[in-house]
GULODREN-221533 format. One record per residue (C-alpha): residue number from 1; x, y, z. Coordinates in steps of 0.25 Angstrom, whole numbers, plus 5000, padded with zeros to 4 digits. Each point is the difference from the previous one (the first is absolute). Last residue first. Example, Ala and Ser with C-alpha at 12.3 -4.5 7.8 and 13.67 -1.06 7.14 Angstrom:
BEGIN
<2, <5055, 4996, 5029>> <1, <4994, 4986, 5002>> 
This chain:
BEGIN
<566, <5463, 5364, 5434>> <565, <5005, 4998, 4986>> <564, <4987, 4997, 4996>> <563, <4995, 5013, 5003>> <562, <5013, 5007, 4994>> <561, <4998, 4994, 4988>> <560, <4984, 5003, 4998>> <559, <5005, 5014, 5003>> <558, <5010, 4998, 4987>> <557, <4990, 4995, 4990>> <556, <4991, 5011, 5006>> <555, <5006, 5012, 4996>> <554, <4990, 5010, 5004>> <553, <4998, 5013, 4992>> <552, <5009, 5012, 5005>> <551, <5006, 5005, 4988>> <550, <5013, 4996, 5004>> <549, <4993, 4985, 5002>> <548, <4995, 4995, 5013>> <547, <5006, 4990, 5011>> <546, <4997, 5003, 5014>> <545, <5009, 5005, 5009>> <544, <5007, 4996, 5012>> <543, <4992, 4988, 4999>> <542, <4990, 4993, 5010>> <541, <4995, 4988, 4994>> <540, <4985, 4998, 5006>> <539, <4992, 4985, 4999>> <538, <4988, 4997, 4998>> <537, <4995, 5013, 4995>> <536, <4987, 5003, 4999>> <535, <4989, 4995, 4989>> <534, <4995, 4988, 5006>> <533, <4995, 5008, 5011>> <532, <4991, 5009, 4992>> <531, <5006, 5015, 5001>> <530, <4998, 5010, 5008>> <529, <5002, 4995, 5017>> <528, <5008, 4989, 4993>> <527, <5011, 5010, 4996>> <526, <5001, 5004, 5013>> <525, <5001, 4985, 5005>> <524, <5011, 4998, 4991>> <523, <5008, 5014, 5003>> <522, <4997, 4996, 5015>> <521, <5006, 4986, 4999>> <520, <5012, 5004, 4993>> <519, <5003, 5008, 5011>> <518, <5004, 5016, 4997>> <517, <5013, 5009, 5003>> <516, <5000, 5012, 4993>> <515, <5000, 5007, 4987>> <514, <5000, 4986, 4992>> <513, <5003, 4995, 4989>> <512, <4991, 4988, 4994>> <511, <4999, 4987, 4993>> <510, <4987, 4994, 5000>> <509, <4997, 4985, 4999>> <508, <4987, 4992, 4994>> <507, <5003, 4987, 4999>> <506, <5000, 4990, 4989>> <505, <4996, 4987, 4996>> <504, <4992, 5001, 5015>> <503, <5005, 4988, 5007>> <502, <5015, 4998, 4994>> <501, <5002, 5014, 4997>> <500, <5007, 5009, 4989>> <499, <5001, 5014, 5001>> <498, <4991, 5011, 4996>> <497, <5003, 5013, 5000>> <496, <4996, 5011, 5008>> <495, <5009, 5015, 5000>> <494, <4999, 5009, 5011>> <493, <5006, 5015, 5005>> <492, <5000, 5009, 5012>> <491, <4992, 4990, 5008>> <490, <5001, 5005, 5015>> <489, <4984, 5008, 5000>> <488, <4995, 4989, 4992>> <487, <4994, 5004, 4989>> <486, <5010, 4993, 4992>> <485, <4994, 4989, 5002>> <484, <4987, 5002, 4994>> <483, <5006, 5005, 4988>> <482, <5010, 4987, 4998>> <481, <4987, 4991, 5001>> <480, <4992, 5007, 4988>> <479, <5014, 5001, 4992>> <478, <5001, 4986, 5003>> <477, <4989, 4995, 4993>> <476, <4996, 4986, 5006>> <475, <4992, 4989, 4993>> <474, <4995, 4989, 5009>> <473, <5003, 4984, 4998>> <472, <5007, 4998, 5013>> <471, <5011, 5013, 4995>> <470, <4999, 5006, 4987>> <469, <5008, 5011, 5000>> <468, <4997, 5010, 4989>> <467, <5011, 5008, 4994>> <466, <4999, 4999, 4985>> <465, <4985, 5004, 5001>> <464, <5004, 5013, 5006>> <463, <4994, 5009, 5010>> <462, <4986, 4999, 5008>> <461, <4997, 5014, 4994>> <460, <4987, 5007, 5005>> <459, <4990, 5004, 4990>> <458, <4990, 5011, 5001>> <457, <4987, 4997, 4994>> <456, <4991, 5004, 5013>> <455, <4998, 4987, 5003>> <454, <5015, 4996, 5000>> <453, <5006, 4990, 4988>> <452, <5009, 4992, 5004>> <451, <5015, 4999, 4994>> <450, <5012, 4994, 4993>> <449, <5009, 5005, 4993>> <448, <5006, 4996, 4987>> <447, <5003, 5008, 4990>> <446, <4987, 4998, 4994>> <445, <4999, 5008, 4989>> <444, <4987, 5001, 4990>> <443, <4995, 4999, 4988>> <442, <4986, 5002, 4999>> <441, <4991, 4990, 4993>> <440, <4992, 4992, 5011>> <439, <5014, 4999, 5006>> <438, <5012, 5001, 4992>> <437, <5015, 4998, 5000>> <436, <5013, 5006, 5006>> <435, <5007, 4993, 5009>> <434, <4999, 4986, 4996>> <433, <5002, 5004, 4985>> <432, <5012, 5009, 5003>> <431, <5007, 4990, 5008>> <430, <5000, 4990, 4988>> <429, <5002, 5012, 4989>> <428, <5013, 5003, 5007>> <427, <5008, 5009, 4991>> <426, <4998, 5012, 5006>> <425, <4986, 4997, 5012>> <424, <4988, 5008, 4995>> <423, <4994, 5010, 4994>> <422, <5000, 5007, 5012>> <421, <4986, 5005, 5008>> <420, <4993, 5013, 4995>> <419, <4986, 4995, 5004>> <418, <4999, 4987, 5007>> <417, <5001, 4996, 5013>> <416, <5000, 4985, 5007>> <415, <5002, 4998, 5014>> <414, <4999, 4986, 5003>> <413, <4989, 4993, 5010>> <412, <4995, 4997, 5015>> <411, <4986, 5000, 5004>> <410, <4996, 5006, 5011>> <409, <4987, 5003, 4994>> <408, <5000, 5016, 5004>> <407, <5000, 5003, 4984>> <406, <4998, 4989, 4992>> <405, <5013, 4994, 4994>> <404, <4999, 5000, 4984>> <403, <5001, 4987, 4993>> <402, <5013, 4996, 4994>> <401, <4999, 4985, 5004>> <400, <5012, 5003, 5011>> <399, <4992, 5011, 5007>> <398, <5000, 5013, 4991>> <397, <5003, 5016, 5007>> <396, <4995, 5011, 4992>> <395, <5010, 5012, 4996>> <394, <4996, 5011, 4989>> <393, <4987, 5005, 5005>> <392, <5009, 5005, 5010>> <391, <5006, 4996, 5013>> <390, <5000, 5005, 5016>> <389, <5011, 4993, 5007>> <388, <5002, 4992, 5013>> <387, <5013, 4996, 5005>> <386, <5002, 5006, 5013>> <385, <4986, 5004, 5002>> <384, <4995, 5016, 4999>> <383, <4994, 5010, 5009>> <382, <5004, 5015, 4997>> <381, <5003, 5008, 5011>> <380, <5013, 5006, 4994>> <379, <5001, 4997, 4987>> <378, <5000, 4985, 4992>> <377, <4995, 4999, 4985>> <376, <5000, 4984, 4997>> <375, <5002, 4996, 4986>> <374, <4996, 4988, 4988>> <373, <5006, 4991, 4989>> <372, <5011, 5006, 4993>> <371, <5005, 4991, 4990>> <370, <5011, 4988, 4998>> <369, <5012, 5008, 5006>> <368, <4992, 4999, 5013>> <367, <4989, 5008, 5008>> <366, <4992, 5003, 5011>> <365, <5003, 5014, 5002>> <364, <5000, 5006, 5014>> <363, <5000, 5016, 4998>> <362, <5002, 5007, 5013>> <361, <4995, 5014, 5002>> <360, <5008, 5011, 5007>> <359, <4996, 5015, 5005>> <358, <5000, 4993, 5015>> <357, <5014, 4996, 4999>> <356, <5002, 4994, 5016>> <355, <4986, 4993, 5000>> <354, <5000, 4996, 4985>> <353, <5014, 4993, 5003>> <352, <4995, 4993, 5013>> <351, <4987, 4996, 4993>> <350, <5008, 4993, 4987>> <349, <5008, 4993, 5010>> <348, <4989, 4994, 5005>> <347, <4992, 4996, 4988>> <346, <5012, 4993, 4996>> <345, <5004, 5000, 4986>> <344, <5003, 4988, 4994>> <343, <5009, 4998, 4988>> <342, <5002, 5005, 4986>> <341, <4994, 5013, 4999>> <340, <5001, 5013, 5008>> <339, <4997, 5015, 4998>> <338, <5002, 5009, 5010>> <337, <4994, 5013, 4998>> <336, <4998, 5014, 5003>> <335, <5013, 5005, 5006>> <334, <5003, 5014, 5000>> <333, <4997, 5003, 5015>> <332, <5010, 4991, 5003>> <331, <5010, 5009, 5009>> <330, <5010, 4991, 5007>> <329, <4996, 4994, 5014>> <328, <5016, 5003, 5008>> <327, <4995, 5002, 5015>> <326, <5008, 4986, 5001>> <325, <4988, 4992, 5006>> <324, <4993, 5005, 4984>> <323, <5011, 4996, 4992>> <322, <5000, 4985, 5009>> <321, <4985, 4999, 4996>> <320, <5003, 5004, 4985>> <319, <5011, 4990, 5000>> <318, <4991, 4989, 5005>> <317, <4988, 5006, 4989>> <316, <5010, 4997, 4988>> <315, <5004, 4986, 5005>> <314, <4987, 4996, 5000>> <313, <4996, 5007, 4987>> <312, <5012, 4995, 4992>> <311, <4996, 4983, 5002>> <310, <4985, 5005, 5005>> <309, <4997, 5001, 4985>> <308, <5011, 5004, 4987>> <307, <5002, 5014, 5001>> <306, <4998, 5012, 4991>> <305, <5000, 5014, 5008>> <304, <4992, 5011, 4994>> <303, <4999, 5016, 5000>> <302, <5014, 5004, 5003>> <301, <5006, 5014, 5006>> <300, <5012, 4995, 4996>> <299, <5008, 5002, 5014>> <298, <4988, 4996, 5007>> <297, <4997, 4985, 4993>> <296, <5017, 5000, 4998>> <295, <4999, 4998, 5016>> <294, <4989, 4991, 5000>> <293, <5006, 4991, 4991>> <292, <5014, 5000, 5007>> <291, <4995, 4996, 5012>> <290, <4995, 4987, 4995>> <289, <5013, 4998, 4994>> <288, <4999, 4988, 4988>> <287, <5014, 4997, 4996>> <286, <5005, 5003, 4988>> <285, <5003, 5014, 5005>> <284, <4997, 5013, 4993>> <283, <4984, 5000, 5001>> <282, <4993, 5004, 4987>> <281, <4990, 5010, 4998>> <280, <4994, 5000, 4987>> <279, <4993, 5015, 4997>> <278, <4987, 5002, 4993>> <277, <4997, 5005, 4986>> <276, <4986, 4993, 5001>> <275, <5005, 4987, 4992>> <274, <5013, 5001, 5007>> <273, <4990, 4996, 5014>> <272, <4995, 4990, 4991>> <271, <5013, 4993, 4996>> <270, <5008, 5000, 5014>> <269, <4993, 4995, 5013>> <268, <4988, 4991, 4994>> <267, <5007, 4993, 4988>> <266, <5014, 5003, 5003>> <265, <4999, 4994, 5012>> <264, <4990, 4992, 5000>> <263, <5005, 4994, 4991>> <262, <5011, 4994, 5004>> <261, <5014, 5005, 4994>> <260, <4998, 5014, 5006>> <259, <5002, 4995, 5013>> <258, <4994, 5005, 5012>> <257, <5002, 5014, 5007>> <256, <4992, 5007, 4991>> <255, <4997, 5014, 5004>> <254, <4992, 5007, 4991>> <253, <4997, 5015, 4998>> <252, <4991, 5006, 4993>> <251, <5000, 5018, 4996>> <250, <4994, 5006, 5007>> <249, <5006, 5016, 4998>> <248, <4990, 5006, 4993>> <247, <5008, 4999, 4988>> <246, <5005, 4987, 5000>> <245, <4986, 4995, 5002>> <244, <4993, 5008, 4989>> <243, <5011, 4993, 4991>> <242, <4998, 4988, 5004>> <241, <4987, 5001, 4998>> <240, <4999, 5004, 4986>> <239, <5010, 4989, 4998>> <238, <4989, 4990, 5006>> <237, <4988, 5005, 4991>> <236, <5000, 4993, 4988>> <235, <5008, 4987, 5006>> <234, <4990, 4999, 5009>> <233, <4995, 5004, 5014>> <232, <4987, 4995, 5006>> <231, <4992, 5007, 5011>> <230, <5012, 5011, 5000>> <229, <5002, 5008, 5013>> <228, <5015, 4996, 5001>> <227, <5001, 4988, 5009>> <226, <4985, 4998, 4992>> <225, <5008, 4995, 4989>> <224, <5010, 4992, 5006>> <223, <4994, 4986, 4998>> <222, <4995, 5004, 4985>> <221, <5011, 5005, 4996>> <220, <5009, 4985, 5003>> <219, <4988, 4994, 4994>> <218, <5002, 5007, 4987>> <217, <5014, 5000, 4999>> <216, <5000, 4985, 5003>> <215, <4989, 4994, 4991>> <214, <5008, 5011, 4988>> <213, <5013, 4992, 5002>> <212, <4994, 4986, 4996>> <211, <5002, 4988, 5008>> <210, <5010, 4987, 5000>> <209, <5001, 4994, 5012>> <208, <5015, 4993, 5001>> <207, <5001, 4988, 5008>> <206, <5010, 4997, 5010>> <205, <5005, 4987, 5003>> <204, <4988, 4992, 5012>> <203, <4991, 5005, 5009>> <202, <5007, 5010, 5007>> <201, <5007, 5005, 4985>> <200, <4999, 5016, 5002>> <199, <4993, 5003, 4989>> <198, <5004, 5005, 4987>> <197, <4994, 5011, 4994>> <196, <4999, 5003, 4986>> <195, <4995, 5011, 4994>> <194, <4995, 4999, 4984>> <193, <4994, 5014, 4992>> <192, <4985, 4999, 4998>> <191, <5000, 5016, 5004>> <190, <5010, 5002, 4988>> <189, <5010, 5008, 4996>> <188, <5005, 5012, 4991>> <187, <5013, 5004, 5001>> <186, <5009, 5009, 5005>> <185, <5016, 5000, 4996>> <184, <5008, 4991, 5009>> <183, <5012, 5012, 5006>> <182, <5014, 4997, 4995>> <181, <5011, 4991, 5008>> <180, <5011, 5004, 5007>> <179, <4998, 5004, 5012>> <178, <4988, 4990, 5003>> <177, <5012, 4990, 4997>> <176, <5008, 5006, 5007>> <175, <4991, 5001, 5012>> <174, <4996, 4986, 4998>> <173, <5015, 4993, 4999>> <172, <4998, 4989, 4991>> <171, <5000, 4985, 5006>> <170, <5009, 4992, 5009>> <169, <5012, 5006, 5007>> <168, <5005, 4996, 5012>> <167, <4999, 4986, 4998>> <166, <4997, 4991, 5012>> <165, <4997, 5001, 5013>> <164, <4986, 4999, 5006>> <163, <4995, 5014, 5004>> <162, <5008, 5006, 4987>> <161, <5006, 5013, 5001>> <160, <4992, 5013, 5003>> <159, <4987, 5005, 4995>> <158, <5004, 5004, 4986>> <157, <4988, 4998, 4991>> <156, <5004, 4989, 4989>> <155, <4994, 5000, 4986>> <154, <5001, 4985, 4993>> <153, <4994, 5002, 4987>> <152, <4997, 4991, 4988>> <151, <4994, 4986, 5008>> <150, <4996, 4991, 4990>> <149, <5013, 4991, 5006>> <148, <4996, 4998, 5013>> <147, <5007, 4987, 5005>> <146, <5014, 5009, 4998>> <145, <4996, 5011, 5010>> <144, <4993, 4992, 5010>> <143, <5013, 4997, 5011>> <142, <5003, 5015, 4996>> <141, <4988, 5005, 5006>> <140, <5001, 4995, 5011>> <139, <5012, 5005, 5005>> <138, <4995, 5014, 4994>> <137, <4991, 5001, 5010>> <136, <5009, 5011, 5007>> <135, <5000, 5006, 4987>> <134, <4986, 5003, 4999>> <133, <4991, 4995, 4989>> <132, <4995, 5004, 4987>> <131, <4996, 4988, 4989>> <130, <4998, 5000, 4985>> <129, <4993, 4991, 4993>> <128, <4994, 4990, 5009>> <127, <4991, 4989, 4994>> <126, <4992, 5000, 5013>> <125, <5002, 4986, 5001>> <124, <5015, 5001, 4999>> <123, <4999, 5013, 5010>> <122, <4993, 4994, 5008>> <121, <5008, 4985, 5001>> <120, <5013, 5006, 4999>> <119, <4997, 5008, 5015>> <118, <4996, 4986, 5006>> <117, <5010, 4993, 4995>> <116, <5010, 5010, 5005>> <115, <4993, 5006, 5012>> <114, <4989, 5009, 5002>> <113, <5000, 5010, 5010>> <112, <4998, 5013, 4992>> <111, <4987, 4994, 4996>> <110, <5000, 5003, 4984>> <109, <4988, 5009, 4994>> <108, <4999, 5002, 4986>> <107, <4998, 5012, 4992>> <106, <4995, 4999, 4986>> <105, <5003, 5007, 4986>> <104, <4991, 5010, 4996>> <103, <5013, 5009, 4996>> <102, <4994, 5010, 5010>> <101, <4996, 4989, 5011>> <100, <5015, 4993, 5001>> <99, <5006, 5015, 5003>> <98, <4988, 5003, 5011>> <97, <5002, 4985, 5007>> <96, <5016, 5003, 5000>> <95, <4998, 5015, 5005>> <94, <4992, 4995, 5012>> <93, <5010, 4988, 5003>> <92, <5011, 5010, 4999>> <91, <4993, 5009, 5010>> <90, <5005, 4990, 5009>> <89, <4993, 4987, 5007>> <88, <5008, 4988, 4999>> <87, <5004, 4997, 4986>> <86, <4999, 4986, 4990>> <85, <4991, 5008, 4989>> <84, <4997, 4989, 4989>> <83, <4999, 5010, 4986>> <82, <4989, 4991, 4990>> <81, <4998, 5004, 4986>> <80, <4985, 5003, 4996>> <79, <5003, 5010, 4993>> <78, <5013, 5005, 4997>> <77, <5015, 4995, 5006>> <76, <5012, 5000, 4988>> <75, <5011, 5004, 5009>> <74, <4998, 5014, 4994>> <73, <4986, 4999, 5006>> <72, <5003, 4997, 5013>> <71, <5011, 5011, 5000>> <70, <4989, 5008, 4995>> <69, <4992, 4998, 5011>> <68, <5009, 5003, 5009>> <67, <5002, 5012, 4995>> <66, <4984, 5004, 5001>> <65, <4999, 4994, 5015>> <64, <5012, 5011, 5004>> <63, <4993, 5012, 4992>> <62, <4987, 4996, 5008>> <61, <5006, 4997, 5012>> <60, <5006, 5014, 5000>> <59, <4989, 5007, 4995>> <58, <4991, 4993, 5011>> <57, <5011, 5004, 5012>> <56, <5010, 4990, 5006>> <55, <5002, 5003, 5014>> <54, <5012, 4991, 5004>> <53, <5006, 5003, 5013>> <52, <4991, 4989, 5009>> <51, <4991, 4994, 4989>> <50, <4991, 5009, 4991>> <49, <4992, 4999, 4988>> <48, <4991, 5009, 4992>> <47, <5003, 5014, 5004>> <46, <4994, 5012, 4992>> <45, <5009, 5008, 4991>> <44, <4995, 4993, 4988>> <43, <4983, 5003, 5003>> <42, <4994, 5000, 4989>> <41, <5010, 4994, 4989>> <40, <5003, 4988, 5011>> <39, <4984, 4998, 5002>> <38, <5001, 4998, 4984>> <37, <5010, 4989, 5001>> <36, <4995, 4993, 5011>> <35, <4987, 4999, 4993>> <34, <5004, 4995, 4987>> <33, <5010, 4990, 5008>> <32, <4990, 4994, 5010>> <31, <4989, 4998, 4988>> <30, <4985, 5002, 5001>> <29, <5002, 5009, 4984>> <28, <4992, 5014, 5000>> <27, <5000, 5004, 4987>> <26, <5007, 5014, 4996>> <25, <4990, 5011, 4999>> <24, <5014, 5009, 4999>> <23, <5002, 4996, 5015>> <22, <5008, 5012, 5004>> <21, <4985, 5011, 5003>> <20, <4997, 4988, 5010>> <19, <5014, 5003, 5008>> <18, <4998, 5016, 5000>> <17, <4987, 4998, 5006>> <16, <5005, 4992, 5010>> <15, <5012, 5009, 5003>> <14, <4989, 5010, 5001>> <13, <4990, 4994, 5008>> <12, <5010, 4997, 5010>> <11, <5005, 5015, 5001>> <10, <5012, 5006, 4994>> <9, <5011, 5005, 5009>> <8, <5009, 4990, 5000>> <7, <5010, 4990, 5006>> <6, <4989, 4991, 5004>> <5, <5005, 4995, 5014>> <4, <4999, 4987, 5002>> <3, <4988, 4996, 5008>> <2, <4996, 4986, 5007>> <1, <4985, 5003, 5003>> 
């Protein structure tokens, strides 16, 4: 699955050997940084990051990372400061996330589409100290400059003039920078070190979730464990691996196609599969190229696509049907998983993949920047309902007086999941407590989903609290109604809002594209043929495209534009 070649002639067991012998009894620390490091000592020659002409190997981004660093550090940056990473995808962003990791500082993520305000605010509440951008998001950055004042370093990675105008150059060149700056001496760190992970703002100004590094290394293991053979992967045993990989030739390698600055992203598609000594595939466009991902799938032999629900997979199974009416079906012998977070995954979609990649499983992960909360496993000839997800000890479902939903009662109530959940909400003590707080003595995170409870303990997700419609007194959750729709055979896409209404308070509306001609009548009454009747649409609004995020999440506040537009 996914091989590189080894370039040499000792065996698995030997590299491996050879790799436990270098650890000097050292302790094992869960931290990105510690791990990166030692995987790059084993295995320097292996690649780590590609995009189009760039292969950048371990030892390279290693040797890169560690200049970086010291740049950071000779600006005055150490543990705990924050480095705002205003990039599109690159292997820039990778090494910025490593260099801000060794010095135990922390990487934050900015949308790439944020505007002035927007883009002052996050890096102002994040208490920015340093920022890398690309030059063609300079514009934006020079508008923010002056209102940022704790910020040391301004690193631009050339991409090409300004998109908006404006002054040609802003900030630090990167490479000369990286050129000339000395390698961050090695340190020790620790597993309770801070991340912070701003969401994407849907429901209000971003807020940043503070976590601790050694949660997300040893969950990002656990998850790709059995890919190589290994029940539970840890930090003690995942160079090890690595090495043994490389040297057999199977090494993992992950396309992500969606953005880094979202965490699923960089979260699911990048950190874990560098935690095994894998490969990050990155496609050479901004835009997203359905046929580009299978294409870089064969080319690097990869083991694992990250997507963000039916919003990638639909478009990604079109251009694997057209491949296939060309004669041009590329070789994916070496895929064994897509991962997917974020959205909705249809069940359909999900069969048509597993039926064309029969050596492929689907992971579904019900989960948010708040916790991970549950998973569906998909192959081929598997049964499995859009939105329904096996969970854990650690997620329980709580109706509004905090009492836990009885399985099979039909009861509706929040997801809720403890364990190794954030510490909370930076600088927001408010949104913290509301989010995070304790039931019969657990602490727990409700990110706000909402659910029932099946009899067979399985959940399925209803979707979020903050995008109910109530309509003639009855609450409506319009993931639930948006999945039903889009199963209709000429829905390519849908989006259901609520819009004011002088009967009703509100009505239910759905906002579509289609793939071919389709009466509103029959998209109603087809959604009725599933769903209670007060629950389909009223009204459809037929758009050209529906409104989503560049990671793929739905952008509400501009569907509920377009439906009362119409």
């Amino acid at each position: 699955m996914g091989a590189e070649a080894a370039g040499s002639t000792s065996t698995g067991e030997e590299q491996a050997a050879e790799v436990a012998g270098t650890a000097g009894g050292a302790p094992v620390v869960d931290h990105f940084a510690s791990l990166w490091e030692r995987i790059a000592d084993a295995i320097p020659e292996a690649p780590a990051v590609v995009q189009g002409q760039v292969r950048r190997s371990w030892g390279e981004l290693e040797a890169r990372a560690a200049r970086l660093a010291g740049a950071l550090q000779a600006s005055g940056l150490g543990e705990g400061s924050k480095v705002g990473l205003f990039l599109y995808n690159g292997p820039e962003y990778i090494e910025a996330t490593f260099a801000a990791l060794k010095i135990r500082a922390v990487p934050v993520n900015v949308n790439y589409r944020y505007l002035d305000e927007e883009l002052h605010y996050l890096l102002d509440n994040a208490d920015a100290e340093a920022v890398v951008f690309h030059t063609s998001l300079g514009g934006r950055i020079a508008a923010v400059q002056e209102r940022l004042p704790l910020v040391r370093l301004w690193l631009a990675v050339d991409d090409g003039p300004p998109e908006q105008g404006g002054p040609g150059e802003v900030g630090e060149p990167y490479e000369e920078v990286l050129a000339a700056a000395g390698p961050a001496p090695r340190t020790e760190r620790s597993e309770h070190d801070l991340t912070l992970l701003y969401t994407g703002g849907t429901t209000g100004m971003p807020k940043g979730v503070m976590g601790e590094v050694g949660n997300g290394v040893r969950a990002g293991l656990a998850g790709l464990g059995p890919l190589i053979g290994m029940a539970a992967a840890t930090s003690a045993t995942a160079v090890e691996a690595a090495a043994r990989l490389h040297a057999e030739g199977a090494q993992l390698g992950s396309v992500v196609p969606c953005p880094l600055m979202h965490g699923t992203g960089m979260g699911i598609g990048c950190t874990p599969a560098l935690s095994l000594g894998g490969k990050v595939v990155l496609l050479e466009g901004r835009g997203f190229d359905p046929r580009e991902v299978w294409s870089l799938v064969e080319r690097e032999r990869a083991t694992g696509i990250t997507v963000v629900g039916d919003v990638f997979a639909r478009p990604m199974l079109r251009a694997l049907e057209a491949l296939e009416a060309e004669g041009a079906t590329p070789d994916l012998s070496s895929l064994a998983l897509i991962a997917s977070a974020g959205a909705m995954f249809s069940t359909e979609v999900k069969d048509a993949l597993c039926e064309r990649i029969p050596t492929m499983v689907i992971a579904d992960l019900m989960a948010a920047s708040e916790g991970a909360m549950g998973q569906s496993i998909h192959h081929r000839g598997s049964s499995s309902t859009t939105g329904r997800f096996s969970v854990g000890t650690q997620t329980k479902v709580f109706d509004e007086d905090d009492r836990e939903v009885e399985p099979g009662s039909g009861a509706v109530g929040r997801v809720a999941v403890a364990g190794g959940i954030p510490l909370g909400y930076y600088k927001d003590p408010e949104k913290t407590a509301a989010t995070f707080r304790e039931v019969q003595g657990t602490r727990y995170s409700f990110p706000g989903d909402w659910a029932t409870v099946e009899a067979d303990g399985t959940i399925t997700l209803l979707g979020r609290g903050s995008q109910v419609v109530n309509t003639g007194g009855e609450k409506v959750f319009a993931e639930e109604v948006e999945e039903v729709v889009k199963t209709h055979e000429a829905v390519d896409d849908c989006l259901v809002v609520g819009v004011p209404d002088e009967t009703f308070g509100n009505r239910v509306v759905a906002v579509v594209a289609l793939s071919a001609p389709v009466e509103e009548r029959d998209l109603i009454a087809h959604t009725k043929a599933h769903l209670a009747s007060f629950k389909a649409p009223r009204q459809v609004v037929v758009a050209e495209r529906v409104p989503r995020f560049p990671n793929g999440k739905a952008d509400y506040k501009a569907a509920k534009a377009v439906a009362e537009g119409a």
